[in-house]
C-alpha positions in Angstrom: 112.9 96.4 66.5 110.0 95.5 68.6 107.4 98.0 69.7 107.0 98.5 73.3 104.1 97.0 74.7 101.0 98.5 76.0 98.7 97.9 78.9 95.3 96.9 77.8 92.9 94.8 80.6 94.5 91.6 81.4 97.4 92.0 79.9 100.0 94.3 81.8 101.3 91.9 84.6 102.0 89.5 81.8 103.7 92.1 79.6 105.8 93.3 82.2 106.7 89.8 83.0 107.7 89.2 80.1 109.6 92.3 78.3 110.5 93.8 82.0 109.0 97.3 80.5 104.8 98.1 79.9 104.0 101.5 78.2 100.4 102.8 80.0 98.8 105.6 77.3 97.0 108.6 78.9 97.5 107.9 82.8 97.6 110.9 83.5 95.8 113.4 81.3 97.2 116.5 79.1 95.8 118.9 81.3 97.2 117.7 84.9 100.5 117.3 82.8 100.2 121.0 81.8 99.9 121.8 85.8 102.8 119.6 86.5 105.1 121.7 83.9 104.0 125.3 85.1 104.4 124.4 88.7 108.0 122.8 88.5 109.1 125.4 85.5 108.3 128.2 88.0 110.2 126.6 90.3 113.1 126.3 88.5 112.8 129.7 87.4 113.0 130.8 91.2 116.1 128.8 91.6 118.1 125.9 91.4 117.7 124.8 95.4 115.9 121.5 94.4 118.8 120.8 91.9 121.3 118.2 92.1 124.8 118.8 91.1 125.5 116.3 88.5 129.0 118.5 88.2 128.2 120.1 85.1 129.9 122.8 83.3 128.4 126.4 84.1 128.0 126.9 80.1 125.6 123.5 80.1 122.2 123.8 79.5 121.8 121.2 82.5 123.3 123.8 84.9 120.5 126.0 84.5 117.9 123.2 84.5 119.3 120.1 86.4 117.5 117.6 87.7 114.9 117.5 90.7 116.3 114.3 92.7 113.5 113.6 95.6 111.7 117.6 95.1 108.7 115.8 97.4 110.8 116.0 100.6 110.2 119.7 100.0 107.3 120.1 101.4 108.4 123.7 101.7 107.9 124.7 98.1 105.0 124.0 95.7 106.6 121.7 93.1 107.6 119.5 96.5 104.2 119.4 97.5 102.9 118.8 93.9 105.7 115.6 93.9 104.5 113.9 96.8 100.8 114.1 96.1 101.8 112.3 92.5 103.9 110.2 94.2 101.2 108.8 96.1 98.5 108.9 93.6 96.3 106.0 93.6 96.6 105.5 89.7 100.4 104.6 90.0 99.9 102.9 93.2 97.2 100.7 91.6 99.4 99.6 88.6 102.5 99.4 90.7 101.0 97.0 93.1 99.4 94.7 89.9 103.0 94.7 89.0 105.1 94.1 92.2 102.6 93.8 94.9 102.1 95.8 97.9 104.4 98.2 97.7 106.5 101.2 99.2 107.4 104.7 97.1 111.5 105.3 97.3 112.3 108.3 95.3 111.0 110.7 93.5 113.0 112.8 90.7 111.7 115.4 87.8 114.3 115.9 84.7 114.1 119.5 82.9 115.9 118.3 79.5 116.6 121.5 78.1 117.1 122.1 74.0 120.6 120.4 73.3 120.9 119.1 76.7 123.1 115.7 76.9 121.3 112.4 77.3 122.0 109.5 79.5 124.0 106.8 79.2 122.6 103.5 79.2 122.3 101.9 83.3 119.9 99.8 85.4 118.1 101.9 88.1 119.1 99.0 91.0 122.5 99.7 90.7 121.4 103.1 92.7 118.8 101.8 95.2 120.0 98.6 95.6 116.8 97.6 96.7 116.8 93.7 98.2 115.9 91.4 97.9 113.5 92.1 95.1 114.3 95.0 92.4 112.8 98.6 92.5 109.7 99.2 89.8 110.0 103.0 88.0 106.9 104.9 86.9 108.4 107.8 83.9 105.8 110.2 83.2 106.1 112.0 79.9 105.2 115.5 81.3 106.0 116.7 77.4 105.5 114.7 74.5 108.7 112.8 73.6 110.9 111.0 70.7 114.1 110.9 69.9 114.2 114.4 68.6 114.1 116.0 72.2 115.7 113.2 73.8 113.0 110.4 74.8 114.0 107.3 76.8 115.1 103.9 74.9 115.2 100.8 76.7 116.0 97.4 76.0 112.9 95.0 76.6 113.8 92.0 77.8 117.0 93.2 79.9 115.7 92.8 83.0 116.3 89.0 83.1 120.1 90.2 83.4 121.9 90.7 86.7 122.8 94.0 87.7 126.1 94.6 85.2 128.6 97.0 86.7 129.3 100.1 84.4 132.9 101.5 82.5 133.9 104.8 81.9 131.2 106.1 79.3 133.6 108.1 77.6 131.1 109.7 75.3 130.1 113.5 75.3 126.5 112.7 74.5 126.0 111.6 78.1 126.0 114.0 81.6 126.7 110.8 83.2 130.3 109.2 83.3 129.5 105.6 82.8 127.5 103.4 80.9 126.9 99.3 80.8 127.7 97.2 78.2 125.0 94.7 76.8 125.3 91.5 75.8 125.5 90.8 71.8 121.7 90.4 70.5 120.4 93.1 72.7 119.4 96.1 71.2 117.5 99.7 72.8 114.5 100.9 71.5 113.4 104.1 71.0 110.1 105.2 72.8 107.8 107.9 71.6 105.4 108.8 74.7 102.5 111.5 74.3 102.2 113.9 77.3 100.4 111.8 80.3 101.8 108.4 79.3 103.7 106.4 81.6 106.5 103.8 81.8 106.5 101.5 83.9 110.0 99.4 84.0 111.8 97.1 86.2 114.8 97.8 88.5 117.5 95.9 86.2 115.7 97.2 82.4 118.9 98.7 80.6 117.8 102.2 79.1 119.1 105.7 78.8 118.4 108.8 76.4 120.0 110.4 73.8 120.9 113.7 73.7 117.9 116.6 73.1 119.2 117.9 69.6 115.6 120.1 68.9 116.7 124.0 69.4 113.3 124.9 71.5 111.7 121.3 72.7 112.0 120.3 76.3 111.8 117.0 77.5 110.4 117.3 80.6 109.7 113.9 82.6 108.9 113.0 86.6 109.6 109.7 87.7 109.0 107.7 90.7 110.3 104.4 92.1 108.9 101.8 94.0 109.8 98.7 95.9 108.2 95.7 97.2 106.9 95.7 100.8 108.7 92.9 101.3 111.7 94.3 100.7 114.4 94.2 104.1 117.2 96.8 102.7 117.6 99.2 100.7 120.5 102.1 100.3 120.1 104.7 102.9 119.5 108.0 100.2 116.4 106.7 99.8 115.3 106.3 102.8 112.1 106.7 104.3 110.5 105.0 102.1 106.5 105.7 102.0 103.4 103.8 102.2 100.3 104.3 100.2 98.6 107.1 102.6 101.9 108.8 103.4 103.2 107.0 106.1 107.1 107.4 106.9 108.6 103.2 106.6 112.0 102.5 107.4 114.1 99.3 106.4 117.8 98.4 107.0 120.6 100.2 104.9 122.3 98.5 102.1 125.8 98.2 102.5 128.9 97.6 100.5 127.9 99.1 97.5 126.1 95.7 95.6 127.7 93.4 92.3 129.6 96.1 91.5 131.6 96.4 95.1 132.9 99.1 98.5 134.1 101.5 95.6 130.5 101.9 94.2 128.4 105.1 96.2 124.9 104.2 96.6 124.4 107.5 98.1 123.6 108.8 93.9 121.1 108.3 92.1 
């Protein structure tokens, strides 16, 4: 399998370009990842009001640590505030724009991954913003250090030449989602392995998922952001306002009708 690649000077635009996907080592550092843990694990511990209900069983370890889906329109609690500053930080918003251009911050979202918490079947990010007419760009941050062990991303370089591809039933227990895309034949994931402060950076159509977190006492604790061209005219109403650089509220017209994959598909998710 080929490695992913990493940013060095020169050569990130043309890496993205060309495997959809560019691994950035030590973006942010161990410490400010530390801070980022603390405040959101306190959080959670307080309660589950930033959650989102991915309808999980009460018994799952996702119940008592779902996801964070867009904490930094809470600028009521800490982890809210602390999701909007990173949001906004000028280190993403440097390599985003080197990527995609000027550019507008959509969503932001933090993932707990308990011990033996399910993975993620594989999708492409677009299907839920439905950003247009150019893709969204996603910045994971490793806030713990990841493999497969506790459940670190895979993706598929080189997927994000293909069209969005509308998902089946995923039928499989090792996902908390219910549907997955199939790939073509010659396409195969691979597995990352981030240290704590690295960051992803992928394109709206990159297949990936996760597998499940088998370790007994490793989280896999992540905050990701997306992005979208300034350009862009529409893009699905859950994610609006969208937000410039310095913070400033942007509005663009909803997407309707669901995308490629039709009325019956809610963009409202993510």
């Amino acid at each position: 399998m080929p490695a992913i690649g990493s940013a060095v000077a020169g050569s990130l635009a043309s890496t993205y370009q060309r495997d959809g996907v560019v691994l950035v080592p030590g973006l942010f550092s161990a410490a400010e990842m530390d801070h980022v843990r603390d405040r959101f694990m306190a959080e959670v511990e307080r309660g589950t009001s930033l959650g989102w209900d991915d309808g999980v069983p009460p018994g799952d370890p996702l119940a008592r640590y779902p996801r964070f889906v867009h904490p930094h329109r809470r600028p009521d609690t800490a982890a809210g505030r602390m999701a909007r500053a990173l949001m906004l930080d000028p280190r993403l918003f440097r390599i985003v724009t080197e990527l995609i251009g000027p550019a507008w911050a959509a969503q932001s979202m933090f993932y707990f991954k308990p011990p033996r918490a399910r993975g993620q079947a594989m999708h492409q990010d677009n299907r839920y913003l439905l950003a247009h007419p150019e893709t969204c760009l996603a910045a994971w941050v490793a806030v713990d250090a990841t493999d497969r062990g506790n459940g670190g991303l895979y993706v598929v370089p080189g997927s994000h030449r293909l069209d969005l591809i509308c998902p089946e039933p995923a039928e499989d227990d090792t996902s908390f989602t219910n549907d997955v895309i199939r790939l073509p034949a010659g396409m195969e994931p691979v597995q990352t392995t981030m240290a704590s402060g690295d960051t992803l950076f992928f394109h709206g159509s990159l297949a990936h998922g996760s597998p499940p977190n088998t370790s007994t006492h490793r989280f896999r604790r992540s905050l990701i952001f997306h992005y979208v061209p300034a350009a862009n005219t529409e893009i699905a109403r859950f994610h609006q306002p969208l937000f410039t650089p310095d913070g400033q509220e942007i509005f663009v017209d909803d997407a309707h009708g669901g995308g490629p994959c039709g009325e019956g598909f809610a963009a409202d998710g993510a």
